[in-house]
C-alpha positions as CSV (number, residue, x, y, z in Angstrom):
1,X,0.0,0.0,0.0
2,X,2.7,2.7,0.8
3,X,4.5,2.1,-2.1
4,X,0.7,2.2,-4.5
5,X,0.4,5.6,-2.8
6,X,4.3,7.1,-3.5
7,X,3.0,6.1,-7.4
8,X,-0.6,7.4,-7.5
9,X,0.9,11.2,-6.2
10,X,2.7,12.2,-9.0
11,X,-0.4,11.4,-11.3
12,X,-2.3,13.5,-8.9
13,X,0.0,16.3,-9.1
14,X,0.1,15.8,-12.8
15,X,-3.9,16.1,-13.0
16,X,-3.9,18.9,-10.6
17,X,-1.5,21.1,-12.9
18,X,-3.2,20.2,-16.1
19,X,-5.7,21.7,-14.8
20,X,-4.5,25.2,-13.6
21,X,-4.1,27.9,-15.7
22,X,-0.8,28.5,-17.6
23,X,0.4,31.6,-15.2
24,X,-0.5,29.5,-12.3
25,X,1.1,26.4,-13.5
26,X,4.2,28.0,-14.5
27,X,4.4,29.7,-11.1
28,X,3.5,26.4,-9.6
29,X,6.7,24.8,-11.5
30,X,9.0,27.4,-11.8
31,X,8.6,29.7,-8.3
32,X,7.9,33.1,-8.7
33,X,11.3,34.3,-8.8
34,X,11.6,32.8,-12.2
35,X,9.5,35.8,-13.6
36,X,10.6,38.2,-10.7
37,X,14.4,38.4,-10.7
38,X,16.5,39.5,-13.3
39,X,19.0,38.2,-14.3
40,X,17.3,34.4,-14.5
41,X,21.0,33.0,-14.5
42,X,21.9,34.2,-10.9
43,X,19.3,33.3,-9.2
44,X,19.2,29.7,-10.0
45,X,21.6,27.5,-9.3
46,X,21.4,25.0,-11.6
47,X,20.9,27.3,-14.4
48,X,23.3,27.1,-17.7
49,X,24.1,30.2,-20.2
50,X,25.3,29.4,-23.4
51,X,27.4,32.3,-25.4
52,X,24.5,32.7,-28.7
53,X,26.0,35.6,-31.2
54,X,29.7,34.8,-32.4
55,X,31.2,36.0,-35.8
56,X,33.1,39.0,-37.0
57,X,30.7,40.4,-38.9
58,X,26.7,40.9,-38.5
59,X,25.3,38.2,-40.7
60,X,27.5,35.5,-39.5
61,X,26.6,36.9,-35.8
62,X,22.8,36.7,-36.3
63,X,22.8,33.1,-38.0
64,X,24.8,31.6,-35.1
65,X,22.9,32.9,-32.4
66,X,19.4,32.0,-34.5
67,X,21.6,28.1,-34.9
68,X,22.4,27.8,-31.5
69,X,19.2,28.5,-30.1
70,X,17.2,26.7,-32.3
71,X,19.6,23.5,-31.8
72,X,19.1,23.6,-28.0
73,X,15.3,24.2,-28.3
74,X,15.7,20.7,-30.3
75,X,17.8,19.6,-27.9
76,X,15.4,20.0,-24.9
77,X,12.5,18.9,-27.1
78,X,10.7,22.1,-27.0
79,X,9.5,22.0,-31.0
80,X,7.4,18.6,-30.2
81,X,5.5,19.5,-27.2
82,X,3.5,22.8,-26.2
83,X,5.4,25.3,-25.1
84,X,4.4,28.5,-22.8
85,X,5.3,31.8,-23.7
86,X,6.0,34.7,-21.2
87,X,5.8,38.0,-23.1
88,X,7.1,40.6,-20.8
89,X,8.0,44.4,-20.5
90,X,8.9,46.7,-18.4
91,X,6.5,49.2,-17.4
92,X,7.5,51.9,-15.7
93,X,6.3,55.0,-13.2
94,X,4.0,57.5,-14.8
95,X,5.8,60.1,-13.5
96,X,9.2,59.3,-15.4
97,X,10.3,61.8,-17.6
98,X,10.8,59.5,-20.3
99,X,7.5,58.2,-20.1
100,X,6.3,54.4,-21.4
101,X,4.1,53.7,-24.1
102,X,0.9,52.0,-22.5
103,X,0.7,48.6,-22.3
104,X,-1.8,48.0,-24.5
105,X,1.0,49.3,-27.5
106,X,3.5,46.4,-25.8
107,X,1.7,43.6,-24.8
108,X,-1.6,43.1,-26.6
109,X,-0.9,43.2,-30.3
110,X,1.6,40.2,-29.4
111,X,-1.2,38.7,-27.9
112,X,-3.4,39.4,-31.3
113,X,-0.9,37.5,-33.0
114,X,-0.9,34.7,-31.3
115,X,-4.5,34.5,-31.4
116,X,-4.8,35.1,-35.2
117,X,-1.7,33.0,-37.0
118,X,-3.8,30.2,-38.5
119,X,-1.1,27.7,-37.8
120,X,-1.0,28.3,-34.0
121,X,-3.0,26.7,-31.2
122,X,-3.9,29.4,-28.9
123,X,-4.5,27.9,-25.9
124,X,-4.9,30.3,-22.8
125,X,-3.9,33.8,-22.0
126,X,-3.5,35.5,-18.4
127,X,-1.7,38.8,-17.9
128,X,0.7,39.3,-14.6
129,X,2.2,42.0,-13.7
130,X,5.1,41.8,-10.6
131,X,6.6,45.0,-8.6
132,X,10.3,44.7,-8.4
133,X,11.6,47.8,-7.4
134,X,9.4,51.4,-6.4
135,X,9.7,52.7,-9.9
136,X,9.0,50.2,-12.1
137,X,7.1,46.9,-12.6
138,X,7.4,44.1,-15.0
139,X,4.1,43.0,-17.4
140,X,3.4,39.6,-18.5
141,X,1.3,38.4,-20.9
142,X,1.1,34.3,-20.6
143,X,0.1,31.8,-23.8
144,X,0.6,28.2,-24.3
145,X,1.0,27.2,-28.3
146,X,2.0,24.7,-30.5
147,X,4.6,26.2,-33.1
148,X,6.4,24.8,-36.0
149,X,10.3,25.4,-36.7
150,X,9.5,28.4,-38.9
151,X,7.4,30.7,-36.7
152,X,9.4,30.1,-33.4
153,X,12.2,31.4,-35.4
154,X,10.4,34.5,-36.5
155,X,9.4,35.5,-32.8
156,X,12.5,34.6,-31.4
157,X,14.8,36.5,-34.1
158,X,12.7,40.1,-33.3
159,X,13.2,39.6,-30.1
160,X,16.8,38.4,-30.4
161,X,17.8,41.2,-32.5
162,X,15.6,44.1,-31.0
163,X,19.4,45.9,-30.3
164,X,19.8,45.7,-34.0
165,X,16.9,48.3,-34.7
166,X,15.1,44.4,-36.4
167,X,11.4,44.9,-33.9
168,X,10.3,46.7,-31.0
169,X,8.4,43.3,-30.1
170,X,7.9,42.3,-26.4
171,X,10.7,40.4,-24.3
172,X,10.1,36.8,-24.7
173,X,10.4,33.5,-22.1
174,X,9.8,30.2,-23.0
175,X,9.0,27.0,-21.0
176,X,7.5,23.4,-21.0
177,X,6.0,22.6,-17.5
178,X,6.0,19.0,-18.0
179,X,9.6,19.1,-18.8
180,X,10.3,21.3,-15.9
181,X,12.5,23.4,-18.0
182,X,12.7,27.7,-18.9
183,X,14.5,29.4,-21.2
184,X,15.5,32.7,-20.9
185,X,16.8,34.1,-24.3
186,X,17.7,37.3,-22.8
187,X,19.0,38.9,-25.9
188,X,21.4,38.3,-29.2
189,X,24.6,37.5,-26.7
190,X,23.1,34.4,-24.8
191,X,20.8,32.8,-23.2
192,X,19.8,31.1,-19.9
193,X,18.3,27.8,-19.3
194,X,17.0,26.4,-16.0
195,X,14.6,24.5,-14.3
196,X,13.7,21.8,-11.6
197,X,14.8,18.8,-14.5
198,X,18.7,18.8,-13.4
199,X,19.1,15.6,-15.6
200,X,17.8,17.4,-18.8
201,X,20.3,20.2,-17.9
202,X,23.2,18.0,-17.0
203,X,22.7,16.6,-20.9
204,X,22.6,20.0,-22.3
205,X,25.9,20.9,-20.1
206,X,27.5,17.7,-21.9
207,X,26.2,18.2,-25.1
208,X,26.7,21.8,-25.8
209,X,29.4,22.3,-23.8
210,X,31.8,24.2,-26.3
211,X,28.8,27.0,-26.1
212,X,28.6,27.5,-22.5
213,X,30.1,31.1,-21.8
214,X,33.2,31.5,-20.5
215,X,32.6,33.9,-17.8
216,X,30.3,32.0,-16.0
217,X,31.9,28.8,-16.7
218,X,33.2,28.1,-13.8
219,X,29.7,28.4,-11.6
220,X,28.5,25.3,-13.8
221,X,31.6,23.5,-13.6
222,X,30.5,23.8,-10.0
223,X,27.5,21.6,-10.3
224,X,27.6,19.9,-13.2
225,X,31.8,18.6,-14.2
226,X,31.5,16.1,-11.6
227,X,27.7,14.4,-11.9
């Protein structure tokens, strides 16, 4: 009996979150300092960061960072299962000078999109949106999809290349609950992945090694040369 009870839980658990919304499930997963602390890498210790952009000049750049994160999305799986999306920005006080463009100009026509591409399945939406300091606050906008090779690519290269002048699209987070794994692609340098699965990571320390970055190698040496 104790040991039909240790099996039945995780089923439970696994009912129990199928049933939650994305946001909640995601915060259920992940803790809320996933969405609340910046950056992701730092506050997780298990997390990897792999070096994206490399090349003298800005074509080769771009197609290696687009390479290398489309390989370790296929690496982790994500193209063959749904994955969440955290659109995020940062709003700010109304009483900065500079002044933010509502969210409705940040946020929502991302969310339009997702709703309208024919070849997406727009699950669920929820919005969030988390203090973290007395000035400013970030936004979320949450959606679960299925996505082919070709459209994760799009999103992911405005928001990639957003320092390039390319979109002024939201920030962009990706995760798979089931898989217990998030991706922070935090810009056209790199990346962050992290998560509760430490053998998933400890494969994608092995496998990609060569692309881990150098400054923080030695914090993932830490955890993971020796496993």
């Amino acid at each position: 009996r104790p040991s039909q009870r240790r099996l039945r839980r995780p089923r439970k658990s696994r009912q129990r979150l199928r049933q939650m919304s994305i946001k909640n499930r995601a915060i259920e997963r992940f803790g809320n300092k996933a969405f609340s602390m910046r950056p992701t890498f730092y506050n997780n210790k298990e997390a990897l960061r792999f070096e994206l952009g490399v090349g003298n000049d800005s074509l080769t750049y771009k197609s290696t960072a687009l390479h290398r994160l489309n390989t370790i999305l296929d690496d982790l799986g994500f193209k063959h299962h749904p994955i969440g999306i955290a659109a995020y920005c940062y709003l700010h006080d109304p009483s900065d000078d500079e002044g933010t463009p509502p969210l409705n100009q940040q946020l929502l026509p991302f969310a339009k999109d997702l709703r309208d591409w024919g070849n997406i399945q727009f699950r669920q939406s929820e919005y969030m949106q988390i203090r973290i300091d007395e000035d400013s606050s970030l936004a979320y906008h949450f959606g679960e999809t299925t996505i082919d090779h070709g459209l994760l690519s799009r999103w992911l290269k405005n928001h990639l290349f957003r320092d390039f002048g390319d979109s002024s699209s939201p920030l962009l987070m990706l995760f798979n609950v089931d898989l217990g794994i998030m991706i922070n692609p935090y810009d056209d340098r790199g990346l962050d992945v992290f998560g509760s699965n430490h053998d998933l990571l400890n494969m994608l320390y092995r496998q990609r090694n060569d692309w881990l970055l150098d400054h923080d190698r030695e914090q993932m040496n830490a955890v993971y040369k020796d496993c």
